[in-house]
N, C-alpha and C positions, 0 to 999 in steps of 0.2 A: 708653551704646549709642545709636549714631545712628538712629533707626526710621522707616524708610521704607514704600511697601507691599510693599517685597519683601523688606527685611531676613530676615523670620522665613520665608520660604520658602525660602530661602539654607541649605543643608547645614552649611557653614564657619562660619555665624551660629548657625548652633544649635547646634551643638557649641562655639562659644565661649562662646554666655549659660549652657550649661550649664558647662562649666567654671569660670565667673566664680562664678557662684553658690554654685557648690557649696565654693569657695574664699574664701569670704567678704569677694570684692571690692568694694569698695563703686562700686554702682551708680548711676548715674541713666541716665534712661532719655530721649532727646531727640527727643520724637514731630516729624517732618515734614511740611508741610501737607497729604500724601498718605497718610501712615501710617493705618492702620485695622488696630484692636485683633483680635485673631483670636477668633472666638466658638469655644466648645464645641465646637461641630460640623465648625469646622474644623480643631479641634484632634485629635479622635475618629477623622478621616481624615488622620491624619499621614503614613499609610503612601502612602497616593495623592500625596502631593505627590513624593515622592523614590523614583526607581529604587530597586530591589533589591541593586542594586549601590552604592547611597547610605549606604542604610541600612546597609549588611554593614561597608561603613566606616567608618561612624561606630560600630557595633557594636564592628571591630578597636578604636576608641581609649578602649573602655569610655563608648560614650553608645547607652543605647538611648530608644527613641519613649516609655518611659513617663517617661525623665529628661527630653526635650524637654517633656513635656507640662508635668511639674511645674513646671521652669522659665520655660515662660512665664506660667505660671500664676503665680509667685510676683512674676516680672518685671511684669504688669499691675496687682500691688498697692503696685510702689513708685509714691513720688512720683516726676511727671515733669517735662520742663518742658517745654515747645509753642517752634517755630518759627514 
């Protein structure tokens, strides 16, 4: 997964790390010199990043904000490798 700072803000990104994940794809994770790891509390305000309308969709395809959260969360413990 390419990691930018916007990747994990990205609706269609989060729905795929959580897909990947949950499917036992094997990951690495490719930080960019702009990437910056989402702390806690930006995790906690998941809802704020993405319309109601976002969220209801990625809802429809079975992802909701507590499967995002888990997966970035599992996503920050793999090994990465830096650009």
């Amino acid at each position: 997964i390419v990691l930018t700072r916007d990747t994990l803000s990205r609706m269609w990104c989060a729905g795929e790390v959580v897909s990947a994940l949950r499917a036992g794809v094997n990951t690495i994770p490719v930080e960019c010199n702009d990437y910056v790891p989402p702390t806690a509390l930006w995790m906690a305000d998941l809802e704020t990043v993405w319309t109601d309308g976002q969220i209801s969709e990625l809802a429809g395809l079975g992802v909701r904000l507590s499967d995002v959260t888990h997966a970035y969360t599992r996503l920050a413990d793999l090994p990465s490798v830096s650009l």
